[in-house]
PAMAR-16719 format. One record per residue: residue in three letters; y, z, x of N, C-alpha, C in turn. Coordinates in nm, 2 decimals. Atoms other than C-alpha are relative to their C-alpha. Example, Ala and Ser with C-alpha at 12.3 -4.5 7.8 and 13.67 -1.06 7.14 Angstrom:
# residues 2
{'ALA', {-0.12, 0.00, 0.09}, {-0.45, 0.78, 1.23}, {0.12, 0.00, 0.09}}
{'SER', {-0.11, 0.00, -0.09}, {-0.11, 0.71, 1.37}, {0.11, 0.08, -0.08}}
# end
This chain:
# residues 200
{'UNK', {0.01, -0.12, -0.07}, {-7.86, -0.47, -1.19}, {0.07, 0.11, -0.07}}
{'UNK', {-0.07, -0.12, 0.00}, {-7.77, -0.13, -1.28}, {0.11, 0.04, -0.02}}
{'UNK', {-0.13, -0.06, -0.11}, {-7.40, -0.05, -1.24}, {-0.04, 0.14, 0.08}}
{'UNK', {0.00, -0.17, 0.00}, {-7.43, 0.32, -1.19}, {-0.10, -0.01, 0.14}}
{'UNK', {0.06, -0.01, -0.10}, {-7.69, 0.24, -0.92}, {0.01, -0.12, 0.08}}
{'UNK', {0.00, 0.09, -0.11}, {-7.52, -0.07, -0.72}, {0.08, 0.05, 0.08}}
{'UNK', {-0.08, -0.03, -0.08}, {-7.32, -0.11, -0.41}, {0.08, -0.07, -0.06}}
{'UNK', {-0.14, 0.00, 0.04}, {-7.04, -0.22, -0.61}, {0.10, 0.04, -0.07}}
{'UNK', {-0.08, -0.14, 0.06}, {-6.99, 0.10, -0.80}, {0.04, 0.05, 0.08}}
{'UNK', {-0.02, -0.07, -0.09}, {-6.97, 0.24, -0.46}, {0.13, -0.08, 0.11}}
{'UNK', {-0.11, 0.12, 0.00}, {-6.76, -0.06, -0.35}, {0.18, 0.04, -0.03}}
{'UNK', {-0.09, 0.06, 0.10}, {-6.51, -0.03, -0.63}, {0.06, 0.17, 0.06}}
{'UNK', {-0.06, -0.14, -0.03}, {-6.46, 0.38, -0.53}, {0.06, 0.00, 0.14}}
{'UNK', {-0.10, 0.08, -0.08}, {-6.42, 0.25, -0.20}, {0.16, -0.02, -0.03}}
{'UNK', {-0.16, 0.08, 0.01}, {-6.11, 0.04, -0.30}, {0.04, 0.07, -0.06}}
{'UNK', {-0.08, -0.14, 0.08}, {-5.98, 0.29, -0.54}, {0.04, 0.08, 0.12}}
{'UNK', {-0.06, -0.07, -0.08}, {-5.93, 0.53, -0.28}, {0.06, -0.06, 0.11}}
{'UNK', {-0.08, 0.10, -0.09}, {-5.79, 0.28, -0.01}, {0.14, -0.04, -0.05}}
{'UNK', {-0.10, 0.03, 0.04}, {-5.57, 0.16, -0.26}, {0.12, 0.11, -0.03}}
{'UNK', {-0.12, -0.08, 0.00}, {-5.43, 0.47, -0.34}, {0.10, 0.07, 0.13}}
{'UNK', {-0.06, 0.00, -0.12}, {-5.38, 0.55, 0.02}, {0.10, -0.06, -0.02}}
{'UNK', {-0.08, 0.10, -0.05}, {-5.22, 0.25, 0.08}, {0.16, 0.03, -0.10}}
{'UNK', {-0.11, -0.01, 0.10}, {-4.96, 0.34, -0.25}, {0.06, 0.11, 0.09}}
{'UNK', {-0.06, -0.15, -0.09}, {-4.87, 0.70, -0.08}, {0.02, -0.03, 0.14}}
{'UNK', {-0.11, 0.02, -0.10}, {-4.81, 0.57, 0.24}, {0.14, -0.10, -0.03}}
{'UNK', {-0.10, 0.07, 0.01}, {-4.60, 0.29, 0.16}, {0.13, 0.06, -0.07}}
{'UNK', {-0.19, -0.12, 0.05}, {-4.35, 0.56, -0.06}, {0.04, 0.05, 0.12}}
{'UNK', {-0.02, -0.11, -0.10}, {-4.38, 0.79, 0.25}, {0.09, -0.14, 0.07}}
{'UNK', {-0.08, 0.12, -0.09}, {-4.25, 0.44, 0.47}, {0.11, 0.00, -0.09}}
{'UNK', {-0.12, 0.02, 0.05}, {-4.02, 0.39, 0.19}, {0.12, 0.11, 0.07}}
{'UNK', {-0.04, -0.10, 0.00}, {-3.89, 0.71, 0.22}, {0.08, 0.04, 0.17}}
{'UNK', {-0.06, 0.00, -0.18}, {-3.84, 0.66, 0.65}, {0.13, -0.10, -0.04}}
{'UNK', {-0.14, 0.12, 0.06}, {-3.62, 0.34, 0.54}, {0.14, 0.03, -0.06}}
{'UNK', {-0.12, -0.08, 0.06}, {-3.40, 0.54, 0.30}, {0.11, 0.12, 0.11}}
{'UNK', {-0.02, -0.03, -0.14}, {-3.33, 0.76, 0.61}, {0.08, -0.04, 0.05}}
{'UNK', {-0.06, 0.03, -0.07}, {-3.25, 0.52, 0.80}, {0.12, -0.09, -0.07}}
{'UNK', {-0.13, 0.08, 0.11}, {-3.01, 0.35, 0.53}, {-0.05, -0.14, 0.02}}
{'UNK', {0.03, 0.12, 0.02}, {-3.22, 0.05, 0.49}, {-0.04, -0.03, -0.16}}
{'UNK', {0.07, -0.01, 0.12}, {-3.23, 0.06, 0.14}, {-0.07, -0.15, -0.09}}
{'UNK', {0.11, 0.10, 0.03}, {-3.38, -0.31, 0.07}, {-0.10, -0.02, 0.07}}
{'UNK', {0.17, -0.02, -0.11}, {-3.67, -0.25, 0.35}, {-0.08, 0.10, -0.10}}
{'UNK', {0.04, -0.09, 0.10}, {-3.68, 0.05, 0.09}, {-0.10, -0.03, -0.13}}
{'UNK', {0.01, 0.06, 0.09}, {-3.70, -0.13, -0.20}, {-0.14, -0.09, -0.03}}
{'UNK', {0.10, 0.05, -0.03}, {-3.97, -0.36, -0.05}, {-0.13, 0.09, -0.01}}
{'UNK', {0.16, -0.10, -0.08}, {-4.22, -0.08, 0.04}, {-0.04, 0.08, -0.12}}
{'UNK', {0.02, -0.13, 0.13}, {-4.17, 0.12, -0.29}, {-0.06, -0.14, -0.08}}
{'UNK', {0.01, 0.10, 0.11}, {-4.24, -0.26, -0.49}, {-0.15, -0.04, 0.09}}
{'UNK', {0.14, -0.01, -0.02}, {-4.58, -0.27, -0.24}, {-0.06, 0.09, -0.08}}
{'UNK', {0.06, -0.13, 0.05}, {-4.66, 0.08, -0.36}, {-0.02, -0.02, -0.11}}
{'UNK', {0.05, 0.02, 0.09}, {-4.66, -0.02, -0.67}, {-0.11, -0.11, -0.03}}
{'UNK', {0.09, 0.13, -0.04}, {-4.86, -0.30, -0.61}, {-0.13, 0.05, 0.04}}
{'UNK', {0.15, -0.11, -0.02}, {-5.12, -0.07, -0.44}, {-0.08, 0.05, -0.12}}
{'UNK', {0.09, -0.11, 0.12}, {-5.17, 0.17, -0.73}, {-0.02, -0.13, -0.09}}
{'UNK', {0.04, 0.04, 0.10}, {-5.17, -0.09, -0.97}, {-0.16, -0.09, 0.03}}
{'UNK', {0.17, 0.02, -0.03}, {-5.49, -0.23, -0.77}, {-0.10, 0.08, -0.03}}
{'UNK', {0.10, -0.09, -0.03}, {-5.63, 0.07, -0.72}, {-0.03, 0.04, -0.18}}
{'UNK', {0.05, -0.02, 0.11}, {-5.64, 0.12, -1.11}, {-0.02, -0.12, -0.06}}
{'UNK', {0.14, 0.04, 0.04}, {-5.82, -0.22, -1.19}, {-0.13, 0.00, 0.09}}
{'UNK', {0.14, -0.04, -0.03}, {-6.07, -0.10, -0.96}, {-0.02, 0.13, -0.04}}
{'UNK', {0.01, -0.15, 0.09}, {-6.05, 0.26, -1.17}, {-0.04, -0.02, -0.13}}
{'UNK', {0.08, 0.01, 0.19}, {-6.11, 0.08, -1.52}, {-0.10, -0.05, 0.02}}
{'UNK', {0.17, 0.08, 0.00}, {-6.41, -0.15, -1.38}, {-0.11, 0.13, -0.04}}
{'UNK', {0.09, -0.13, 0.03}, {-6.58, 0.22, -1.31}, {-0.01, 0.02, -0.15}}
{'UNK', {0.00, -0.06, 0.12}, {-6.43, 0.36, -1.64}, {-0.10, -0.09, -0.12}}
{'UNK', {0.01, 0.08, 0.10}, {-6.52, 0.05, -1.84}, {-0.18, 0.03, 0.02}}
{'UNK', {0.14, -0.02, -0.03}, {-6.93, 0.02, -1.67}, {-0.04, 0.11, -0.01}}
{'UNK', {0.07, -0.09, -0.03}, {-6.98, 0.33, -1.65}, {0.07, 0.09, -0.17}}
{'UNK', {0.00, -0.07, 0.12}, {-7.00, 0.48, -2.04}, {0.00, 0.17, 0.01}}
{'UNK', {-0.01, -0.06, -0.04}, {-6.85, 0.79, -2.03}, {0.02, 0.07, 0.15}}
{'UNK', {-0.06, -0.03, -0.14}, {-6.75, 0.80, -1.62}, {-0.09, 0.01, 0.06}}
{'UNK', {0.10, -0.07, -0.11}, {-6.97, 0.92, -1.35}, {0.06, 0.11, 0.05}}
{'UNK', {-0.02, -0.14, -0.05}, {-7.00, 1.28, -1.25}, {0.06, -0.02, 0.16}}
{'UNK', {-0.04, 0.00, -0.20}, {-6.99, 1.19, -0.83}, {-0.07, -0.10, 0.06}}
{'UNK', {0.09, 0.12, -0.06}, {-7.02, 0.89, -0.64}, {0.00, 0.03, 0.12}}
{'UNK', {-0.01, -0.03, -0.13}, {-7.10, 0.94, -0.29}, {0.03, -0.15, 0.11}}
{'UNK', {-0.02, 0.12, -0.11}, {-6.97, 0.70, -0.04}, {-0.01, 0.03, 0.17}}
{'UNK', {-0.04, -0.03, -0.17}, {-6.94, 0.66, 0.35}, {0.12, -0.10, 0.03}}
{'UNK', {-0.12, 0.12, 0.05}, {-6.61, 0.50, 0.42}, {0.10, 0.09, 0.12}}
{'UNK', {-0.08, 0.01, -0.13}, {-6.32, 0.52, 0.71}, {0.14, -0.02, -0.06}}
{'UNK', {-0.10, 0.07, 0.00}, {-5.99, 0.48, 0.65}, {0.13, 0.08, 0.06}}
{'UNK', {-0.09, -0.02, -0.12}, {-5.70, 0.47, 0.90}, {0.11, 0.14, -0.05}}
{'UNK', {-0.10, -0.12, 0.00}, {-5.48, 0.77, 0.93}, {0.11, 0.03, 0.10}}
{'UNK', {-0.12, -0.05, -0.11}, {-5.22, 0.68, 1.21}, {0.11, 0.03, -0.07}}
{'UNK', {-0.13, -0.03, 0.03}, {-4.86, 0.77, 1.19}, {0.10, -0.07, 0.10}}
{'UNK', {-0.11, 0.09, -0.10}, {-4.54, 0.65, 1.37}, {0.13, 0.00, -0.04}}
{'UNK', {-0.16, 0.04, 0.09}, {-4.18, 0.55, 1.30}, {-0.05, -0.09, -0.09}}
{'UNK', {0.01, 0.11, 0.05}, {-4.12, 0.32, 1.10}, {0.00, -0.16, 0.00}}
{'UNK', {0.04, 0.13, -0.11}, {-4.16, 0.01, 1.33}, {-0.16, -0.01, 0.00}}
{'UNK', {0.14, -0.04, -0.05}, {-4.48, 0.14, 1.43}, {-0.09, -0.03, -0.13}}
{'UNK', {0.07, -0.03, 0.09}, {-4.60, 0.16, 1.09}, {-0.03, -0.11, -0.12}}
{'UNK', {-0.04, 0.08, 0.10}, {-4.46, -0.14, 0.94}, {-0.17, -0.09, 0.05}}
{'UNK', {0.12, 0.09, -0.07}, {-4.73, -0.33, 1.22}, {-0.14, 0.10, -0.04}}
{'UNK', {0.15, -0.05, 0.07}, {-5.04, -0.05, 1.13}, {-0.02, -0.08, -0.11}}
{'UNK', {0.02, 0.01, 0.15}, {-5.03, -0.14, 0.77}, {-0.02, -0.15, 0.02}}
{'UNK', {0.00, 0.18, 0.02}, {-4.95, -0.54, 0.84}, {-0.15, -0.02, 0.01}}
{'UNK', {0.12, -0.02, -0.06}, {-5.30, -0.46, 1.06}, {-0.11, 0.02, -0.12}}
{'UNK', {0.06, -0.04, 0.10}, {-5.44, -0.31, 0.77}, {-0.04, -0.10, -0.15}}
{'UNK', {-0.02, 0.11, 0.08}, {-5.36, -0.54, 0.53}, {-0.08, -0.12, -0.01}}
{'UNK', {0.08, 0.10, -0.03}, {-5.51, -0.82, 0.68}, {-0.12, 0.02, -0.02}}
{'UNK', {0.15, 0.00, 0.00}, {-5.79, -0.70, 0.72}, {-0.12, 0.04, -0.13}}
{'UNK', {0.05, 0.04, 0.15}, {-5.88, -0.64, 0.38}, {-0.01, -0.12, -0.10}}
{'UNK', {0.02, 0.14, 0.05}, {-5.77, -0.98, 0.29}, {-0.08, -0.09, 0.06}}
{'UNK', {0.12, 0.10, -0.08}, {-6.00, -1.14, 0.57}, {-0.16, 0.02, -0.05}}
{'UNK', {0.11, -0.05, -0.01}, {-6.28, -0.93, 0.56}, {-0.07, 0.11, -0.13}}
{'UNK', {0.02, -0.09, 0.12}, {-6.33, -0.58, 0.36}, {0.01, -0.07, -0.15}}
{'UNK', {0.04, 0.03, 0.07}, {-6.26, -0.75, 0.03}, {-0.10, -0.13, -0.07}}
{'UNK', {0.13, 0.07, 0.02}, {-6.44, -1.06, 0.06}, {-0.14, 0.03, 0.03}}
{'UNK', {0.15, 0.00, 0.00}, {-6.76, -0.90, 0.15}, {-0.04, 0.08, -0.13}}
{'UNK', {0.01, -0.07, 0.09}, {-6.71, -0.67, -0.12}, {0.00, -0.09, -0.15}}
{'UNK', {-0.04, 0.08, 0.12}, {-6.65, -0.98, -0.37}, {-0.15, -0.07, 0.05}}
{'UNK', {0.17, 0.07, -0.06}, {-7.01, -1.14, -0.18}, {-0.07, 0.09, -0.08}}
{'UNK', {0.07, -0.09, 0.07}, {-7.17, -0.79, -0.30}, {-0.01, -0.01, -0.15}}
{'UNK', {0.00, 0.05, 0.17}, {-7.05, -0.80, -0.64}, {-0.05, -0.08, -0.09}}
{'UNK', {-0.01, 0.11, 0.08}, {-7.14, -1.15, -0.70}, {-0.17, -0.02, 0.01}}
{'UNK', {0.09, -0.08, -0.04}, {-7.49, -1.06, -0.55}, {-0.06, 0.09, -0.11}}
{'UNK', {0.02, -0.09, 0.08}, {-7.50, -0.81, -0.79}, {-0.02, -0.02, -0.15}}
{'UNK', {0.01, 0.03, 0.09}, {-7.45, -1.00, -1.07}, {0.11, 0.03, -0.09}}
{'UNK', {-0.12, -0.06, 0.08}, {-7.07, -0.88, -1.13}, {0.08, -0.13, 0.04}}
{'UNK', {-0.06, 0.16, -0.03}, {-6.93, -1.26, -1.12}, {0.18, 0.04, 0.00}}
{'UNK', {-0.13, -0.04, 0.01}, {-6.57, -1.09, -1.27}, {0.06, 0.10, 0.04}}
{'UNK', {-0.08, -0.04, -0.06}, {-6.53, -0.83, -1.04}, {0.00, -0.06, 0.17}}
{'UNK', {-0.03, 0.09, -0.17}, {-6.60, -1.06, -0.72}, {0.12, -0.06, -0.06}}
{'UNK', {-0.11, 0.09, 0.02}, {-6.35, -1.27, -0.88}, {0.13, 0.04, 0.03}}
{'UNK', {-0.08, -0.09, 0.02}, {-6.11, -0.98, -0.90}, {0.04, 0.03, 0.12}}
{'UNK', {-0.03, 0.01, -0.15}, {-6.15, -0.90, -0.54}, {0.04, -0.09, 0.10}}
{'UNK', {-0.04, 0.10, -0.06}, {-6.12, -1.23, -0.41}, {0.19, -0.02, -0.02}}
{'UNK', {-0.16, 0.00, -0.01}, {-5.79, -1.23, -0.58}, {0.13, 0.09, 0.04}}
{'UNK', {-0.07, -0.12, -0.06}, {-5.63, -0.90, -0.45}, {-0.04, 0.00, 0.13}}
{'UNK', {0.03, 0.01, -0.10}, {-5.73, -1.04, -0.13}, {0.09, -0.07, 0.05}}
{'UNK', {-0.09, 0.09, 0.04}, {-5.49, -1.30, -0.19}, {0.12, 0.06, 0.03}}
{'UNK', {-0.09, -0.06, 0.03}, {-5.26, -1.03, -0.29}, {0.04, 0.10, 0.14}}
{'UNK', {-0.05, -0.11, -0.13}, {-5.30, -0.79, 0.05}, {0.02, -0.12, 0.11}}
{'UNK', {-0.06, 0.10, -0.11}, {-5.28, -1.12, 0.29}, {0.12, -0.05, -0.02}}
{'UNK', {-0.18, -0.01, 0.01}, {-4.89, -1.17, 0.14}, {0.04, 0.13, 0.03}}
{'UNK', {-0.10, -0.09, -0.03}, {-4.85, -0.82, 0.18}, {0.03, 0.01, 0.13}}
{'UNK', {0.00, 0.05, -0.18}, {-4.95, -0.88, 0.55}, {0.07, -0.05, 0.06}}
{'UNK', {-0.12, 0.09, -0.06}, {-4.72, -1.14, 0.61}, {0.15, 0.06, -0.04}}
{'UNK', {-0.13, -0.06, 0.00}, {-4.42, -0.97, 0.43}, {0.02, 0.17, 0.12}}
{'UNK', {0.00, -0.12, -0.10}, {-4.49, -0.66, 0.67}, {0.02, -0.05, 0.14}}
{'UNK', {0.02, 0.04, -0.16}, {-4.55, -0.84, 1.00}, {0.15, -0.07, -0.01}}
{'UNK', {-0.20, 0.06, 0.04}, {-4.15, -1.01, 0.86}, {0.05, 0.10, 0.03}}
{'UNK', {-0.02, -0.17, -0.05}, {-4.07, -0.64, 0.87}, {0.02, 0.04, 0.12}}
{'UNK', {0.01, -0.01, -0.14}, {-4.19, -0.58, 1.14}, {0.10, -0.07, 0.12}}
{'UNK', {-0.11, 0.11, -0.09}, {-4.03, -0.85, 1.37}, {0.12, 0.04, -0.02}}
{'UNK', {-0.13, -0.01, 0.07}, {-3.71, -0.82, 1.20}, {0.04, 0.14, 0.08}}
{'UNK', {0.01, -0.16, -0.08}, {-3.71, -0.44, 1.32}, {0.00, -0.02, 0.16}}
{'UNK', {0.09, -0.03, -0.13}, {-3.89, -0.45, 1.65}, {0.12, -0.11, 0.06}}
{'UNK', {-0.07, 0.15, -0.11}, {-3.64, -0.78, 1.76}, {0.18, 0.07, -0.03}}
{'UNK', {-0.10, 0.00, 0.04}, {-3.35, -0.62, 1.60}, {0.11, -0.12, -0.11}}
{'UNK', {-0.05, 0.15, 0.03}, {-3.27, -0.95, 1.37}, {-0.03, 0.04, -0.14}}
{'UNK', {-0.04, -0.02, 0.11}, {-3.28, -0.77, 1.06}, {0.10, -0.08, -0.09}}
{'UNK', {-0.06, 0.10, 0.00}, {-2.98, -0.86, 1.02}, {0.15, -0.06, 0.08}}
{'UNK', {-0.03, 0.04, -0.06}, {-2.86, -1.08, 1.30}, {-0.06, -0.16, -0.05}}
{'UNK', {0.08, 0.11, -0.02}, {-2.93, -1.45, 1.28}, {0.06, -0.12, 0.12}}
{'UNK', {-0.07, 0.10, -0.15}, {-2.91, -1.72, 1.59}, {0.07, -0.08, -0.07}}
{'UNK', {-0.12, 0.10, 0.09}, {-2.76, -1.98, 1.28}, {0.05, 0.09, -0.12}}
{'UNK', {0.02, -0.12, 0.16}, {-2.56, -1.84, 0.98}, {-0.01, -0.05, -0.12}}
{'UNK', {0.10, -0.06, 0.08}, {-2.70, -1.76, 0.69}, {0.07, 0.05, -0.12}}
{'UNK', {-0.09, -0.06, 0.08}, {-2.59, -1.63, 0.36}, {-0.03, 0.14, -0.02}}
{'UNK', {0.00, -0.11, 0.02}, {-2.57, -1.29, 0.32}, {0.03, 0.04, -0.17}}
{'UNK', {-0.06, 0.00, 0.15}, {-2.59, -1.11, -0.02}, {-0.01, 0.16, 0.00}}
{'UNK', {0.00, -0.07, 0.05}, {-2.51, -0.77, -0.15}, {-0.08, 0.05, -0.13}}
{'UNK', {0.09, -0.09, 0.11}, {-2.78, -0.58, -0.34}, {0.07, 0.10, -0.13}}
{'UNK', {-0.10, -0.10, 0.07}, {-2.52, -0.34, -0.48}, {0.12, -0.08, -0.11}}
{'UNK', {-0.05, 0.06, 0.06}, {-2.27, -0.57, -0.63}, {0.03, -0.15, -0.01}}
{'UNK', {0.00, 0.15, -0.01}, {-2.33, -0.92, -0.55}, {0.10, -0.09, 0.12}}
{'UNK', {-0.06, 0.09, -0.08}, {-2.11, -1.03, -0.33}, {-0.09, -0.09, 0.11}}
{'UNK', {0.10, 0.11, -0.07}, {-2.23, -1.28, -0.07}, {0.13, -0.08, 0.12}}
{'UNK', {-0.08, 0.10, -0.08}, {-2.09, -1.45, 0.25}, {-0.10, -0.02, 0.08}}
{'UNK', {0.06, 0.06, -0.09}, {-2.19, -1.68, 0.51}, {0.02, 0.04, 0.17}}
{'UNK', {0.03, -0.02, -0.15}, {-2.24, -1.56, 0.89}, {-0.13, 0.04, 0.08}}
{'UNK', {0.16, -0.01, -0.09}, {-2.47, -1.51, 1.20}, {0.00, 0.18, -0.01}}
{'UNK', {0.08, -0.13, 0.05}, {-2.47, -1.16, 1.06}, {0.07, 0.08, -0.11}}
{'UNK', {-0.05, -0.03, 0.16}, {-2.43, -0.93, 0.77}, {0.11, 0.14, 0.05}}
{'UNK', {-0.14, -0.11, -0.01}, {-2.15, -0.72, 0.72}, {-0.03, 0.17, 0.04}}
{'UNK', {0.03, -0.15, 0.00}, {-2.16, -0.30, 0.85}, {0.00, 0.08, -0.14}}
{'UNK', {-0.03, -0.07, 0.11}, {-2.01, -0.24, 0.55}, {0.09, -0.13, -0.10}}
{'UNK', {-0.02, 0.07, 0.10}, {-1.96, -0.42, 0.21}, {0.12, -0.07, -0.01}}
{'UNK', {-0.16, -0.01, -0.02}, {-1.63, -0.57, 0.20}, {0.03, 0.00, -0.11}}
{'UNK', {-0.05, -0.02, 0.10}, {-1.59, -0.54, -0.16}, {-0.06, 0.15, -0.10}}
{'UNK', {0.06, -0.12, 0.05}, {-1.81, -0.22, -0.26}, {-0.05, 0.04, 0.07}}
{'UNK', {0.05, -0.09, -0.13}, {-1.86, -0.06, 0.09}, {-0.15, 0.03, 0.01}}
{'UNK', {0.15, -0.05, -0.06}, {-2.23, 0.01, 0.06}, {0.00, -0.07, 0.12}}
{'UNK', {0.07, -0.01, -0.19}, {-2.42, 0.03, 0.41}, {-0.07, -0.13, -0.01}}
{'UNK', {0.11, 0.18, 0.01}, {-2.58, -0.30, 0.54}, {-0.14, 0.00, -0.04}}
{'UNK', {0.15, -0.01, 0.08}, {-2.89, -0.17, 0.40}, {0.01, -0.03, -0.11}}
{'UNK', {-0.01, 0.09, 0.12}, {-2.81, -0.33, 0.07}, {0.02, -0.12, 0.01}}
{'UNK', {0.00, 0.13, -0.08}, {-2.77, -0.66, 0.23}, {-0.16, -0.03, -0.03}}
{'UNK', {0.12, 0.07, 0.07}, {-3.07, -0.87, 0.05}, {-0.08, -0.08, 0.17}}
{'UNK', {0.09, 0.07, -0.07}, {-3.35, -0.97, 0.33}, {-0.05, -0.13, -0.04}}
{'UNK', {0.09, 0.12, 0.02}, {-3.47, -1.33, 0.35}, {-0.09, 0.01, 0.08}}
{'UNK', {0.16, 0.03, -0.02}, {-3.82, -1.34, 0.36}, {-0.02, -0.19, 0.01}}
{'UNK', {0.09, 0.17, 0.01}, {-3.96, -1.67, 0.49}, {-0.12, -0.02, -0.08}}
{'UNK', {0.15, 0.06, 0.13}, {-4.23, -1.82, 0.25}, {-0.07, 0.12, -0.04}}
{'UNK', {0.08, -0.13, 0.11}, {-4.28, -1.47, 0.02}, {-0.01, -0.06, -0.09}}
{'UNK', {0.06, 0.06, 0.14}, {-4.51, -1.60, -0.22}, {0.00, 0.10, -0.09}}
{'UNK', {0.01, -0.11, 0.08}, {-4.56, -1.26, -0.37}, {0.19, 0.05, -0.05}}
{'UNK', {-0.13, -0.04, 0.00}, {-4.18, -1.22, -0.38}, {0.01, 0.15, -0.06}}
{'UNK', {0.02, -0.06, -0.04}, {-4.17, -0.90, -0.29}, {0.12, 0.13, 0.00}}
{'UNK', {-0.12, -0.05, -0.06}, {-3.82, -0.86, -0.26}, {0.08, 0.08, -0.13}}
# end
């Protein structure tokens, strides 16, 4: 087929622009975090964002690459979410979001492709599918963590570690303030349960 005239040119512009979303909110979230002196929830959401954009530009070279000299204007029809919220609120939109690109939106888009006769960019999508269902699960960890207040609180203890200078102790919660280089307990290292994408 074609490129220039399939649905996975139109596809791929799709995901390009989703992906870039998804990079510009996740700063903007970072940016609530910093705020709130969470600076490793920070850290998390700025190392999605880059994670975003760097999707959204191998779905920007597939175009560049198929398409000899670029395309003037692709036209698409296409939706994508525009809530707002704290940063609670937003951790759960996105987790929402997430998923659902790894369930659905990019595997049908990896069906299309393969359909199409583009075997290496269904491949491509299947595996950035991979990549937004960890982001899912590190978000909906977020989330909880936040929403329950157990950031960091834990029912057994736990080791705690400083982002800032390393230090590290054991309790059922992390320190307000550093005991050897005072940063805020937002430098206090989150454990993520089973982050494959390690995130952190």
């Amino acid at each position: 087929m074609d490129f220039k005239n399939s649905e996975t040119l139109k596809n791929l512009t799709r995901s390009f622009a989703a992906e870039c979303q998804d990079g510009a909110k996740y700063q903007y979230m970072a940016d609530m975090a910093t705020q709130q002196k969470l600076s490793n929830v920070s850290t998390i959401l700025k190392q999605l964002a880059t994670n975003e954009m760097a999707h959204g530009k191998v779905f920007y070279d597939y175009i560049s690459t198929q398409c000899a000299g670029g395309v003037e204007m692709v036209e698409i029809k296409a939706t994508y979410p525009m809530q707002n919220g704290n940063l609670v609120d937003m951790l759960k939109v996105k987790a929402e979001n997430e998923q659902r690109q790894a369930d659905s939106v990019y595997p049908a888009f990896a069906k299309t492709a393969k359909k199409e006769g583009f075997d290496d960019i269904a491949e491509k999508y299947l595996e950035i599918a991979k990549i937004e269902a960890c982001h899912a699960d590190v978000l909906n960890q977020l989330y909880q963590f936040l929403s329950n207040n157990t950031l960091y609180n834990s029912e057994q203890p736990q080791k705690w570690k400083c982002l800032n200078c390393g230090h590290e102790g054991t309790s059922k919660k992390a320190w307000k303030k550093c005991p050897i280089c005072s940063m805020d307990q937002g430098y206090v290292k989150i454990s993520l349960r089973g982050n494959p994408c390690d995130c952190e």
